[in-house]
MILUM-89089 format. One record per residue (C-alpha): residue in one letter; y, x, z. Coordinates in Angstrom, 1 decimal. Example, Ala and Ser with C-alpha at 12.3 -4.5 7.8 and 13.67 -1.06 7.14 Angstrom:
BEGIN
@semar = A; v = -4.5; u = 12.3; w = 7.8
@semar = S; v = -1.1; u = 13.7; w = 7.1
//
This chain:
BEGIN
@semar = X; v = 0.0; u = 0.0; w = 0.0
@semar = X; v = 2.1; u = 3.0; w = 0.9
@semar = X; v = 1.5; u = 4.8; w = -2.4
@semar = X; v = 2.5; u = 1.5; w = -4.3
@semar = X; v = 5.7; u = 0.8; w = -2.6
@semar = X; v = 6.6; u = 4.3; w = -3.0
@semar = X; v = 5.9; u = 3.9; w = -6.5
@semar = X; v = 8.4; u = 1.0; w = -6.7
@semar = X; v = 10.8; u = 2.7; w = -5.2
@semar = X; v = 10.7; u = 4.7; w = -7.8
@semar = X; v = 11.0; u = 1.8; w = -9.8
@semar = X; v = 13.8; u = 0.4; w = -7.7
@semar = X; v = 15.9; u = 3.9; w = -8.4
@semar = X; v = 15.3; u = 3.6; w = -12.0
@semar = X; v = 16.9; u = 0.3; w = -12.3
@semar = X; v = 19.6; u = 1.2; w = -9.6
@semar = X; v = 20.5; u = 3.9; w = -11.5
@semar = X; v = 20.1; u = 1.8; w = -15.0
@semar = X; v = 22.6; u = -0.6; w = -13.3
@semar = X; v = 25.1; u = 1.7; w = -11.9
@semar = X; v = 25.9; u = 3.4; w = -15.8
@semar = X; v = 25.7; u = -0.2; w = -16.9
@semar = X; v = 28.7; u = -1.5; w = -14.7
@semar = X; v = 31.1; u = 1.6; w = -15.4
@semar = X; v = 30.7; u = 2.0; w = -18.9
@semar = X; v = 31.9; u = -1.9; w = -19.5
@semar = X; v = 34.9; u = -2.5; w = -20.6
@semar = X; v = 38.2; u = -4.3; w = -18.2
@semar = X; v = 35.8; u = -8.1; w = -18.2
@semar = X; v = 32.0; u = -9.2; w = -19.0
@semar = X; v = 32.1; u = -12.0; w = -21.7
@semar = X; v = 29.8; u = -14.3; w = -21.3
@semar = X; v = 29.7; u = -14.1; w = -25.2
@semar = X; v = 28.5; u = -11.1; w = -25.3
@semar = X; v = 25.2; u = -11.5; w = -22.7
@semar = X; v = 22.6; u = -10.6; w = -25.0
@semar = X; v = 24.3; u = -7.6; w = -26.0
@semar = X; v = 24.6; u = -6.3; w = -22.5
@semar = X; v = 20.6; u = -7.5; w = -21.6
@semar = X; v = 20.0; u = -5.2; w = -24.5
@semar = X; v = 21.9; u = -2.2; w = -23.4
@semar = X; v = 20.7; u = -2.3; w = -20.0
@semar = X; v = 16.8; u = -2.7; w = -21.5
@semar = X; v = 17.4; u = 0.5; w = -23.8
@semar = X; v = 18.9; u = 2.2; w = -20.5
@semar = X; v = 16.2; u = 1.3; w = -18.6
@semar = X; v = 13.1; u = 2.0; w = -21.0
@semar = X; v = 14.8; u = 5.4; w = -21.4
@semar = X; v = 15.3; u = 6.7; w = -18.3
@semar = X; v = 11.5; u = 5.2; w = -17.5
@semar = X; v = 10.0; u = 7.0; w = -20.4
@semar = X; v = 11.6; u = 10.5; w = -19.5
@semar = X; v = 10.3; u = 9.8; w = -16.2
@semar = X; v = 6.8; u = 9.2; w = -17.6
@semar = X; v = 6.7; u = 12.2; w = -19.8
@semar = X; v = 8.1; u = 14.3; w = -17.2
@semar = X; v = 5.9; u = 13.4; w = -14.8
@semar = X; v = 2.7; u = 14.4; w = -17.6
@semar = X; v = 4.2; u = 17.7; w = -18.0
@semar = X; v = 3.6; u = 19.3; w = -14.4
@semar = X; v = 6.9; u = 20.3; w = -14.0
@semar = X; v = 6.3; u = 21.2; w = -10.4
@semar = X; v = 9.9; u = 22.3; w = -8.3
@semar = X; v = 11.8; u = 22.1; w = -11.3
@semar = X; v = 11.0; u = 18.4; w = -11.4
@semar = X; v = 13.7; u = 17.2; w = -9.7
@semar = X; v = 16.2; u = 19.2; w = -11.2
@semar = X; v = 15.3; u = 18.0; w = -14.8
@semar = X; v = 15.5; u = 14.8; w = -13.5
@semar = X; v = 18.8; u = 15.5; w = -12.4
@semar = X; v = 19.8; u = 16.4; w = -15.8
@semar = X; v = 18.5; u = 13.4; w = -17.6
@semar = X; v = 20.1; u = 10.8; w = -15.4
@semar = X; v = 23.0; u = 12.8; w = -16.2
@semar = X; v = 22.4; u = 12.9; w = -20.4
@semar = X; v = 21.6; u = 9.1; w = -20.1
@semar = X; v = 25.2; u = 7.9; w = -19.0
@semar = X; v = 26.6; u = 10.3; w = -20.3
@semar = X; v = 24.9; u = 8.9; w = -23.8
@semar = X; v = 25.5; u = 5.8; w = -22.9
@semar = X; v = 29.3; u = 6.3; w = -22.2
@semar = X; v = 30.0; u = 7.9; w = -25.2
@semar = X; v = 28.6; u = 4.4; w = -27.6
@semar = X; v = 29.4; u = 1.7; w = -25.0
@semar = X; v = 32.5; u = 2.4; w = -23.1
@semar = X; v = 35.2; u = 1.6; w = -25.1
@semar = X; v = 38.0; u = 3.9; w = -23.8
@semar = X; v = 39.2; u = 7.6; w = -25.1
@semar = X; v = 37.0; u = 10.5; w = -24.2
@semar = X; v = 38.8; u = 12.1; w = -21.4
@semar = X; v = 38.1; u = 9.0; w = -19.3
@semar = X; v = 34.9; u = 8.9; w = -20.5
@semar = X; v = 34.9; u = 12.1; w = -19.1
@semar = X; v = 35.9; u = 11.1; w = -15.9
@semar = X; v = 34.2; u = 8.5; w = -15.0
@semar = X; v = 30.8; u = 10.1; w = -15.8
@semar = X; v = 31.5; u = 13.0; w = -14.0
@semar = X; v = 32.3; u = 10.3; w = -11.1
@semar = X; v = 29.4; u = 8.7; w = -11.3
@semar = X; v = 26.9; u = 11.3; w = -11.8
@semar = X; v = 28.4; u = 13.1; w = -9.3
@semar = X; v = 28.3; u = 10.3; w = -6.4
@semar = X; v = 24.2; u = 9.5; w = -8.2
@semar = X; v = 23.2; u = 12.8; w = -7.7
@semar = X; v = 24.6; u = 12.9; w = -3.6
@semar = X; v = 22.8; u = 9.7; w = -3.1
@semar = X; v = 19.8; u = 10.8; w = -4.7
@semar = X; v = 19.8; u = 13.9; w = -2.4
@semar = X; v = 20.5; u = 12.0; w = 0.7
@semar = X; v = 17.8; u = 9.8; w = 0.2
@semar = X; v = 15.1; u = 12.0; w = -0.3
@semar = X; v = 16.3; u = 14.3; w = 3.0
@semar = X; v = 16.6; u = 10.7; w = 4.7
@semar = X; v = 13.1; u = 10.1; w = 3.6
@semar = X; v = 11.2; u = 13.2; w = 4.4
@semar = X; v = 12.8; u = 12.5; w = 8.5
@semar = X; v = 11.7; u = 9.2; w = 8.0
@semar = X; v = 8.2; u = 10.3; w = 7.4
@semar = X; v = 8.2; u = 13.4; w = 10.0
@semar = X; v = 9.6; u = 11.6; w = 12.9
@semar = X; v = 8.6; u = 7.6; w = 12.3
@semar = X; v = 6.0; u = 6.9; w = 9.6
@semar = X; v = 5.3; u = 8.1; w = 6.3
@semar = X; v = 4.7; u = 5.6; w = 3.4
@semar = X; v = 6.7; u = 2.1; w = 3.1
@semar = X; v = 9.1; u = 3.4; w = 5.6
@semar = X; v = 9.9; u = 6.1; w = 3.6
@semar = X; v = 10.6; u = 3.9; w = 0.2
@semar = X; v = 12.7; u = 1.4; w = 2.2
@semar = X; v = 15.0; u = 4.3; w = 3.3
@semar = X; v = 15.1; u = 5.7; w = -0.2
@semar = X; v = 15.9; u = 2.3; w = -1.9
@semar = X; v = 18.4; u = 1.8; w = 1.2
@semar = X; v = 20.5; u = 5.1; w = 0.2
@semar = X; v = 19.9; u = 4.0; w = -3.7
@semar = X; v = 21.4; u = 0.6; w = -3.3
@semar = X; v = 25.2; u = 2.2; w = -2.6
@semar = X; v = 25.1; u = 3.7; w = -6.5
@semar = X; v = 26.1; u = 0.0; w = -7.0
@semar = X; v = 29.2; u = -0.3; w = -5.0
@semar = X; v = 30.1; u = 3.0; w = -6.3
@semar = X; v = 30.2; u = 2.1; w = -10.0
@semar = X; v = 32.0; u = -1.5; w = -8.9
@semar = X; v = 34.3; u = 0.8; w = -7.4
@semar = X; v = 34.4; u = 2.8; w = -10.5
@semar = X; v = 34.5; u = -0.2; w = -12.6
@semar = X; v = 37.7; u = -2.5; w = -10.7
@semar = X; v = 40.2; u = 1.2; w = -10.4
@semar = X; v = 40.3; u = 1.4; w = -14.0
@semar = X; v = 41.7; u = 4.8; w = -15.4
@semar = X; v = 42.2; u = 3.0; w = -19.3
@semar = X; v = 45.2; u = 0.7; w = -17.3
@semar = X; v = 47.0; u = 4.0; w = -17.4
@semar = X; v = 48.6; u = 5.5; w = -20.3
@semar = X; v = 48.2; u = 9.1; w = -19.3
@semar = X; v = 45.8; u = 10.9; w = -16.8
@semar = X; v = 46.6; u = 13.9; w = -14.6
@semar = X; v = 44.9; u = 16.8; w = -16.5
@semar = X; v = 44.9; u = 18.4; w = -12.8
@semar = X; v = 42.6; u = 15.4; w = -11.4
@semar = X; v = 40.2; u = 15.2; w = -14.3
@semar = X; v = 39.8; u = 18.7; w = -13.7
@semar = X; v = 39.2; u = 18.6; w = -10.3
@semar = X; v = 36.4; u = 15.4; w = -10.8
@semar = X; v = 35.2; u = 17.6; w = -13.8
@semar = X; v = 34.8; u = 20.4; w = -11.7
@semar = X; v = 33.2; u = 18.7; w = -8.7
@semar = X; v = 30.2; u = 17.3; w = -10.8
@semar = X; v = 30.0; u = 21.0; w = -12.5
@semar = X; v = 29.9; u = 22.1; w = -8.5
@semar = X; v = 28.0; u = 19.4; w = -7.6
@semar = X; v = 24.6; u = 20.1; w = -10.0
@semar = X; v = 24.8; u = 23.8; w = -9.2
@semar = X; v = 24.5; u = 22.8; w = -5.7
@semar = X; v = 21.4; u = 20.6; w = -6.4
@semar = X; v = 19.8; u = 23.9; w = -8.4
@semar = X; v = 20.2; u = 26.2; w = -5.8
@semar = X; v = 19.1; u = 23.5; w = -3.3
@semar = X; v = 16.2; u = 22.5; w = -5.0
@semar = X; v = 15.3; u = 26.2; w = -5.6
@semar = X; v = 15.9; u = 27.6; w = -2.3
@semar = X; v = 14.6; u = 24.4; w = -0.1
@semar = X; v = 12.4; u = 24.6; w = 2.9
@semar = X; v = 11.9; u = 21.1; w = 2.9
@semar = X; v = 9.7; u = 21.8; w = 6.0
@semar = X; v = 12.4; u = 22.9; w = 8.5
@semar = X; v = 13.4; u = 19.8; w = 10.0
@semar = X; v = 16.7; u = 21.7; w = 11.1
@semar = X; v = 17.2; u = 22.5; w = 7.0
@semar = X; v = 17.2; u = 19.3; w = 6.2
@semar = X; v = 19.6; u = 17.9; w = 8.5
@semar = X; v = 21.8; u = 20.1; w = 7.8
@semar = X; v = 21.4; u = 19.5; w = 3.8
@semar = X; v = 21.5; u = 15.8; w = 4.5
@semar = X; v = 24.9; u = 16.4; w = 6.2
@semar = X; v = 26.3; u = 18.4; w = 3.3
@semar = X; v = 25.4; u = 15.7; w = 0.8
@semar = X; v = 26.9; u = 13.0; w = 3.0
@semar = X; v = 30.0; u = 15.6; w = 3.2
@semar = X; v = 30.3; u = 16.1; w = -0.6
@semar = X; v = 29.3; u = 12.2; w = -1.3
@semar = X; v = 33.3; u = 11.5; w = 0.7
@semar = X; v = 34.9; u = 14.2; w = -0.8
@semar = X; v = 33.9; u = 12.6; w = -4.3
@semar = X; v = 34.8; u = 9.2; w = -2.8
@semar = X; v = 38.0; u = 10.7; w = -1.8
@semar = X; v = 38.6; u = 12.9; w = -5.0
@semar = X; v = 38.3; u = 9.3; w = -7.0
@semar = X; v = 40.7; u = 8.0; w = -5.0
@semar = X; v = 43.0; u = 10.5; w = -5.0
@semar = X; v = 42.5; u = 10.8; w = -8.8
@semar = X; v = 43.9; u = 6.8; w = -9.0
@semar = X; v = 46.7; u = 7.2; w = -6.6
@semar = X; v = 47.8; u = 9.9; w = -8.5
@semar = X; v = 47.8; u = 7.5; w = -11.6
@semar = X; v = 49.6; u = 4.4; w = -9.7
@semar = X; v = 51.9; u = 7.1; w = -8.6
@semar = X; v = 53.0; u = 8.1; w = -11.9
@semar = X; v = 52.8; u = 4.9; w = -13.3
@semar = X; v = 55.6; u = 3.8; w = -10.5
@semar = X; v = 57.4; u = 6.9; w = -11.2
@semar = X; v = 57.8; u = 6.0; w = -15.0
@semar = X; v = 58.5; u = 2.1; w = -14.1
@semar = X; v = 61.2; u = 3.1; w = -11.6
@semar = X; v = 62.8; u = 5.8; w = -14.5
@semar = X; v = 62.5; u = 2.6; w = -16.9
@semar = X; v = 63.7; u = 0.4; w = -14.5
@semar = X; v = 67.3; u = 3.0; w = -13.8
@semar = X; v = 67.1; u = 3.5; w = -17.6
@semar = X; v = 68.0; u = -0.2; w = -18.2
@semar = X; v = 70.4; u = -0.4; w = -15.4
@semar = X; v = 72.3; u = 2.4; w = -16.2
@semar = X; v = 72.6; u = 0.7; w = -20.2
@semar = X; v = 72.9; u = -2.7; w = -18.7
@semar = X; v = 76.0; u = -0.9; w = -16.5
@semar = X; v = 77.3; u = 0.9; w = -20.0
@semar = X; v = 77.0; u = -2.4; w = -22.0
@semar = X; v = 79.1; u = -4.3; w = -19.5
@semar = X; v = 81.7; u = -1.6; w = -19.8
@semar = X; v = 81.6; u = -2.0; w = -23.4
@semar = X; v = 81.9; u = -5.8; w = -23.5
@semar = X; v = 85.3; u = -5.2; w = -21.2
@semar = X; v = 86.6; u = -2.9; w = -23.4
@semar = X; v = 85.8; u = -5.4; w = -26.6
@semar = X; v = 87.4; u = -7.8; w = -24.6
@semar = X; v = 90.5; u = -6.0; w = -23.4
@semar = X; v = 91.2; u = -4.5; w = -26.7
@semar = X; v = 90.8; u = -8.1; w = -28.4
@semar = X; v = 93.3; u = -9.3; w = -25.9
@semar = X; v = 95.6; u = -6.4; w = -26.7
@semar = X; v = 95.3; u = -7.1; w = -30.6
@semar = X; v = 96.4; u = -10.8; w = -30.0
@semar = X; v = 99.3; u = -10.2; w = -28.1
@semar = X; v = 100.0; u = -7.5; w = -30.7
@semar = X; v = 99.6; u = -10.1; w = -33.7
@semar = X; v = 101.2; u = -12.5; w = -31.9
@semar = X; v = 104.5; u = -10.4; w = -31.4
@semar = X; v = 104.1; u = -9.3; w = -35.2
@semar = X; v = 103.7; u = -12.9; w = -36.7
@semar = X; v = 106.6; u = -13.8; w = -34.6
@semar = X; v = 108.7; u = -11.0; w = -35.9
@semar = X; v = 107.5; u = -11.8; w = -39.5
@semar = X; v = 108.2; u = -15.4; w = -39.1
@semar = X; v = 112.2; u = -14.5; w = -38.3
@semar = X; v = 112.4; u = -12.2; w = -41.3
@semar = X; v = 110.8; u = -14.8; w = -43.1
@semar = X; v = 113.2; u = -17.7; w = -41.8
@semar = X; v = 116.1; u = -15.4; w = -43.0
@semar = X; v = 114.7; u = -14.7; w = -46.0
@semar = X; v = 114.6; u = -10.6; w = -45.7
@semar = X; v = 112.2; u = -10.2; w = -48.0
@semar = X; v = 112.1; u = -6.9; w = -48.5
@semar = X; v = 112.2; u = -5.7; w = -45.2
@semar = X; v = 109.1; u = -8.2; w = -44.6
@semar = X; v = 107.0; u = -6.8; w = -47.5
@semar = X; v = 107.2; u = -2.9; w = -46.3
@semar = X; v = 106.8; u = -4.9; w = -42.4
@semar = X; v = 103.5; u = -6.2; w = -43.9
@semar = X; v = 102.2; u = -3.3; w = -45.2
@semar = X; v = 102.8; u = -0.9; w = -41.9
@semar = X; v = 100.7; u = -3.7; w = -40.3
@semar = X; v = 98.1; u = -3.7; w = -42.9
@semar = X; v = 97.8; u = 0.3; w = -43.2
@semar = X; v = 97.6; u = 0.0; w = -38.9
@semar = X; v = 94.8; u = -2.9; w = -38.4
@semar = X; v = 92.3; u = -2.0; w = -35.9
@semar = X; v = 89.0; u = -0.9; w = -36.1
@semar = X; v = 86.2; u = -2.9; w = -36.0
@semar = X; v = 84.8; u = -3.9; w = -32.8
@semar = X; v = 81.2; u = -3.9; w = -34.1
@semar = X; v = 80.3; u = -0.8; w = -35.5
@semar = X; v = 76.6; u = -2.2; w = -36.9
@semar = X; v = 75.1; u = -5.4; w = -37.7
@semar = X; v = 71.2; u = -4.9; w = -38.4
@semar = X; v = 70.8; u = -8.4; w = -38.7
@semar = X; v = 68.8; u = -8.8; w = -35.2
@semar = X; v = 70.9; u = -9.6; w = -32.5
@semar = X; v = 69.3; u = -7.9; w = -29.7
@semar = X; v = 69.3; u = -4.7; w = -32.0
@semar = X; v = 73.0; u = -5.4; w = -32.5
@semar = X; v = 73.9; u = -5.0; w = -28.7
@semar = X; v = 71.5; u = -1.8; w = -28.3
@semar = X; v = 72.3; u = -0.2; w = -31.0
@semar = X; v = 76.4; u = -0.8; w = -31.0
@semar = X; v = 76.6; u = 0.3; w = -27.3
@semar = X; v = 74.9; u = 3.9; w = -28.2
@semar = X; v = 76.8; u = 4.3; w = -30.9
@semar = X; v = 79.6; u = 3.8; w = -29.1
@semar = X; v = 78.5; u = 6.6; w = -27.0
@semar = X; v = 78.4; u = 8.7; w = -29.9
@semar = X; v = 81.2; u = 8.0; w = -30.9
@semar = X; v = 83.1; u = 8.2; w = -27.8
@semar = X; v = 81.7; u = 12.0; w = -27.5
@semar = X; v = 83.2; u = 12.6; w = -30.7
@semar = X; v = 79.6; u = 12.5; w = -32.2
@semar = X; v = 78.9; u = 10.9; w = -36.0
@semar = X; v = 75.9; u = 8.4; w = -36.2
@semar = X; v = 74.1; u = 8.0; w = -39.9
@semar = X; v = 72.1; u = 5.2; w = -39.8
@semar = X; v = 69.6; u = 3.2; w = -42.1
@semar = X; v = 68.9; u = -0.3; w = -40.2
@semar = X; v = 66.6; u = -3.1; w = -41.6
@semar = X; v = 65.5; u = -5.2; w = -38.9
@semar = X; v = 63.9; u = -8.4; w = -38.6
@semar = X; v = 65.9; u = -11.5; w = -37.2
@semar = X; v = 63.0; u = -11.9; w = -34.6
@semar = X; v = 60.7; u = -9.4; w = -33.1
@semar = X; v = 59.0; u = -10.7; w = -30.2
@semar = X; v = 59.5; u = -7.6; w = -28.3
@semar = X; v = 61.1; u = -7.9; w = -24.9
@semar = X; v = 64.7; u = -7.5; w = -24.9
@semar = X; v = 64.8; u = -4.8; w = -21.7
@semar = X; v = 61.9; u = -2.7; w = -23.5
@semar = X; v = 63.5; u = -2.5; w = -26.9
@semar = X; v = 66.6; u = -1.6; w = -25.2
@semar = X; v = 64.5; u = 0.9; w = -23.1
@semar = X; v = 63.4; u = 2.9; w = -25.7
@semar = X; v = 66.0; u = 2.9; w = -28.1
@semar = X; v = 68.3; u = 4.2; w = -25.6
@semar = X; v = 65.9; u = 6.6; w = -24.4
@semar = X; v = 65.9; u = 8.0; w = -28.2
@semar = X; v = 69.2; u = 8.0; w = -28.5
@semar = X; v = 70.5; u = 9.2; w = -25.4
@semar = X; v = 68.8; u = 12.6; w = -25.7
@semar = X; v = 70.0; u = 12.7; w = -29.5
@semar = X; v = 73.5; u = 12.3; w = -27.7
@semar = X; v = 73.1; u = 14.8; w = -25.1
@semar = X; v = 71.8; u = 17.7; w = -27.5
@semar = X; v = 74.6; u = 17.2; w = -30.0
@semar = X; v = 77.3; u = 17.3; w = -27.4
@semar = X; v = 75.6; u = 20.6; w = -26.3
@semar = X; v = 75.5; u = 21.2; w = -30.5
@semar = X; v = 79.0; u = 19.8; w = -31.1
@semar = X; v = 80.5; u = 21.8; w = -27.8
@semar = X; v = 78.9; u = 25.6; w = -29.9
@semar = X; v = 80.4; u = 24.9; w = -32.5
@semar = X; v = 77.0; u = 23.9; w = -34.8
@semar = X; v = 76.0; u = 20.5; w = -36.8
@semar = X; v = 75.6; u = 17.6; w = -34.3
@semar = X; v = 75.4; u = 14.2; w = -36.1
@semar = X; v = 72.8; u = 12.3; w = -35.6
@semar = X; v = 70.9; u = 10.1; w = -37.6
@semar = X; v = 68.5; u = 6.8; w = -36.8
@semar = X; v = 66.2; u = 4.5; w = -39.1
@semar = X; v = 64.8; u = 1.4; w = -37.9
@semar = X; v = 62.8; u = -0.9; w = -40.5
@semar = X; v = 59.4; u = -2.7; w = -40.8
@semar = X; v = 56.9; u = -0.8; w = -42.4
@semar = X; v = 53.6; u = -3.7; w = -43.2
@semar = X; v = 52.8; u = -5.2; w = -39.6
@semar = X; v = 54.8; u = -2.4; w = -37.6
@semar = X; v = 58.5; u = -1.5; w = -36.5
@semar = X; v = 59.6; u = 2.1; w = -37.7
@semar = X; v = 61.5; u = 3.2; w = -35.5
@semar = X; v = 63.1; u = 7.2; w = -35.9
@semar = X; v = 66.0; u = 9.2; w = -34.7
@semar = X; v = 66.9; u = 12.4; w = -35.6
@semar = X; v = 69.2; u = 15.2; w = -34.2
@semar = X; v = 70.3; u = 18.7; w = -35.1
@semar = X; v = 69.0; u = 21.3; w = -32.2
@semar = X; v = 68.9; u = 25.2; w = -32.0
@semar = X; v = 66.0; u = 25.1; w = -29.9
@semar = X; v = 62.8; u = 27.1; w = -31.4
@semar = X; v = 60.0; u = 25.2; w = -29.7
@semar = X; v = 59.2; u = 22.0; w = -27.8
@semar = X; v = 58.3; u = 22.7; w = -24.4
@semar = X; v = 55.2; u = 20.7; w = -23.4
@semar = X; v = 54.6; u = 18.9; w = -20.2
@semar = X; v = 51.1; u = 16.8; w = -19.0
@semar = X; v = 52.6; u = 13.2; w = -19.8
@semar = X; v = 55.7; u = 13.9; w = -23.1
@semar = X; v = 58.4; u = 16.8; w = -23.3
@semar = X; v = 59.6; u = 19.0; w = -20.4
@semar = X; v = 63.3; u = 18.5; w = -19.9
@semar = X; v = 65.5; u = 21.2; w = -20.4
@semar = X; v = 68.0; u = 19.9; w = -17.5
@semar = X; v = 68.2; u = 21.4; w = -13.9
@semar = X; v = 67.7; u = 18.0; w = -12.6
@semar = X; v = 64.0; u = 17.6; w = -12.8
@semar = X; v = 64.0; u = 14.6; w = -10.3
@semar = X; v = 65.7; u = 12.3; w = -12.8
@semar = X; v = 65.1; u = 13.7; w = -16.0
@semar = X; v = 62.4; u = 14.7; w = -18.1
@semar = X; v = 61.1; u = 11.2; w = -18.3
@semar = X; v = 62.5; u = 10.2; w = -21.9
@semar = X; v = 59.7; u = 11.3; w = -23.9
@semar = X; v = 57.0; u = 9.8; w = -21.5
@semar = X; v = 59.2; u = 6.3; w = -21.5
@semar = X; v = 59.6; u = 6.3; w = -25.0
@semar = X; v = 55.3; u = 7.1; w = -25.6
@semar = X; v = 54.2; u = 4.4; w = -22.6
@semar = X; v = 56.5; u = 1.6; w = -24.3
@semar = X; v = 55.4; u = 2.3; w = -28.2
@semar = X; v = 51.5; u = 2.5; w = -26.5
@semar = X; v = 52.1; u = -0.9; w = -25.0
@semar = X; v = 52.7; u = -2.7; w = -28.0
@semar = X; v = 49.8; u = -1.1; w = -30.1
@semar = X; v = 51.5; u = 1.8; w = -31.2
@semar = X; v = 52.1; u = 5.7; w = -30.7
@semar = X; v = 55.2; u = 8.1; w = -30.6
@semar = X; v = 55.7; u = 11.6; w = -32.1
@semar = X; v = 58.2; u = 14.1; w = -30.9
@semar = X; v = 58.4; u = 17.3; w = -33.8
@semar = X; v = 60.6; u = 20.0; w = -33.7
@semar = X; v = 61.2; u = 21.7; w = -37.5
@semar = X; v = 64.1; u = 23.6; w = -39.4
@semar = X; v = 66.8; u = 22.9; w = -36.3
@semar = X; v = 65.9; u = 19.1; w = -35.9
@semar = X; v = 64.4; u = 17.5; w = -33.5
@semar = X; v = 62.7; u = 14.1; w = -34.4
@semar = X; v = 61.7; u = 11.6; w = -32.3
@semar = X; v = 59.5; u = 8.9; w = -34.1
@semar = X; v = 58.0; u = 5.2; w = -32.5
@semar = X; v = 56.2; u = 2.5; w = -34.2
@semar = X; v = 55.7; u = -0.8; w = -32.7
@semar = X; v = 52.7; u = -3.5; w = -33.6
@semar = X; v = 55.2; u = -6.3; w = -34.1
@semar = X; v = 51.9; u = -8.3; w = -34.3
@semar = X; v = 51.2; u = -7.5; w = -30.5
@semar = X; v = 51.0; u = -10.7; w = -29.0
@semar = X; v = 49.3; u = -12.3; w = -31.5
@semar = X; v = 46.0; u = -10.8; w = -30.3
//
């Protein structure tokens, strides 16, 4: 009876194991439309794992048994990962290296668990239910796994998918050496390896953890940048409008004092004097208040606010606009990453402008099939972009508030289906964005 339970413990494992590289390599939901496509992932799982186990355990392995073991549990999700989770490969890479590393503490715990099970209580069914006990948490790790999704993020610390990467590399070297060097009949030894599993198994816990906060962390870092980005345009486009409106109420009190002058030389019949009167008016009419009209309103307001900036700083904007009456874009995102492109085109021709070198700028916005083109270009005497983990390193002292431009601009044109390019070539920099403007329609 013993022998047979032991034997579906093995059994057990097998389909705890089969289930835990199921759960994390789904996608965000399970669709109930898709059921017999799971059933027959988990099957092909399962048969494999249970007919490595079968051949392996034909070939006499001996000690290295468990070891190879270890490896193929490992090949399996990793397998498995790379045709059924639908995510890019770094957090593919992640998450298996999560989850084998966690399966292969849990598989060590258990057996040190069940070899003390069977020297100080009883050997046999005892020693399977303490196995299957330990095997049972693989499940709440991969749900774990599963609900802090890394693909909610647009960008993952290199630095933690190093140090998960790293941990799993650590983590089978220490299963070699273990299964290599073992006394598994010092009772002493095996506490101690049991507690070193148990030790590792939290630091892994902690290390996933640690690798998600890092992710919410800079994921409230970029919405807070966003967040002061819009402010600080929402600040600059009210000081606009109040210039628009102070200057219109300075042109009609000028008009009105001109037509009044006009109307006496015109009630006197001075002619003359009210033709050359006419045309020092004409040759002085104001400028425009609206320097652009794109023909969408909401680009309008954006894009007339940073060229008055330009302007203002004494800095020429070329521009090639033709934009769609409606978008469906959210007002504060397009205004978000338009002024985020623009804004740094400003800043570096000023710096330009202020040497002496070229320092207009120049911006196209148009559809381009199902997409929004968006591009903006700037002269620069800079020789190379200077990389960061998440966009472009800023070239301010300020590091606390700038430097996020770049990652702004990339995390908005990702959440609408798109992608962003920053190139640096001949002395221009160009910043390029498209947008699915079929986003919503999913």
């Amino acid at each position: 009876m013993g022998l047979r339970f032991i034997d579906a413990a093995w059994i057990l494992q097998l389909l705890l194991v089969t289930a835990s590289w199921f759960i994390v390599g789904q996608g965000k939901t399970l669709k109930t439309k898709r059921l017999w496509l799971y059933i027959r992932q988990f099957l092909l799982l399962f048969a494999g794992l249970l007919l490595a186990s079968v051949v392996m355990a034909f070939m006499n392995l001996g000690f290295a048994f468990a070891f190879t073991w270890n490896l193929v549990i490992g090949a399996a999700g990793l397998i498995f990962l790379m045709f059924a989770y639908p995510y890019p490969n770094k957090i593919r890479l992640t998450i298996w290296c999560c989850m084998y590393a966690c399966i292969l503490c849990l598989m060590e715990i258990a057996g040190c668990f069940s070899i003390l099970t069977g020297m100080f209580f009883r050997q046999g069914a005892m020693e399977g239910v303490v196995r299957v006990s330990c095997y049972v948490l693989m499940l709440p790790v991969a749900i774990y796994l599963h609900t802090r999704r890394l693909n909610r993020f647009d960008n993952i610390p290199f630095s933690g998918v190093m140090m998960i990467v790293t941990g799993a590399v650590c983590m089978v070297a220490f299963c070699v050496l273990s299964v290599w060097k073992a006394d598994m009949s010092n009772t002493e030894m095996i506490r101690w390896r049991a507690l070193t599993y148990i030790l590792i198994f939290v630091l892994m816990l902690l290390a996933i953890h640690t690798m998600y906060s890092m992710c919410q962390e800079r994921e409230r870092v970029l919405e807070l940048q966003a967040e002061r980005q819009r402010l600080i345009n929402e600040k600059e486009t009210a000081a606009l409008v109040e210039k628009n409106l102070s200057d219109l109420r300075s042109i009609r009190h000028d008009i009105k004092n001109k037509y009044a002058y006009m109307e006496i030389l015109l009630k006197e019949k001075r002619y003359e004097e009210l033709e050359t009167y006419f045309e020092e008016v004409s040759m002085k009419l104001p400028e425009g208040l609206s320097y652009v009209d794109c023909g969408n309103q909401v680009m309008n307001t954006i894009l007339n606010m940073e060229i008055s900036k330009a302007q203002t700083q004494g800095i020429s904007v070329e521009r090639q606009l033709m934009v769609p009456p409606a978008l469906g874009f959210p007002a504060d995102d397009l205004c978000s990453l338009i002024a985020n492109m623009m804004d740094n085109a400003i800043e570096e021709s000023v710096r330009m402008k202020n040497d002496g070198k070229e320092s207009d700028i120049h911006i196209e916005i148009y559809p381009k099939e199902s997409y929004l083109f968006i591009q903006c270009l700037n002269h620069t005497d800079l020789d190379k972009l200077r990389k960061a983990k998440m966009g472009l390193k800023t070239t301010k002292k300020d590091l606390i508030h700038h430097g996020f431009g770049t990652q702004i601009i990339t995390r908005l044109a990702e959440k609408y289906n798109g992608c962003a390019e920053f190139t640096l070539e001949e002395g221009k920099f160009t910043a390029k964005a498209i947008l699915d403007m079929m986003w919503n329609q999913e």
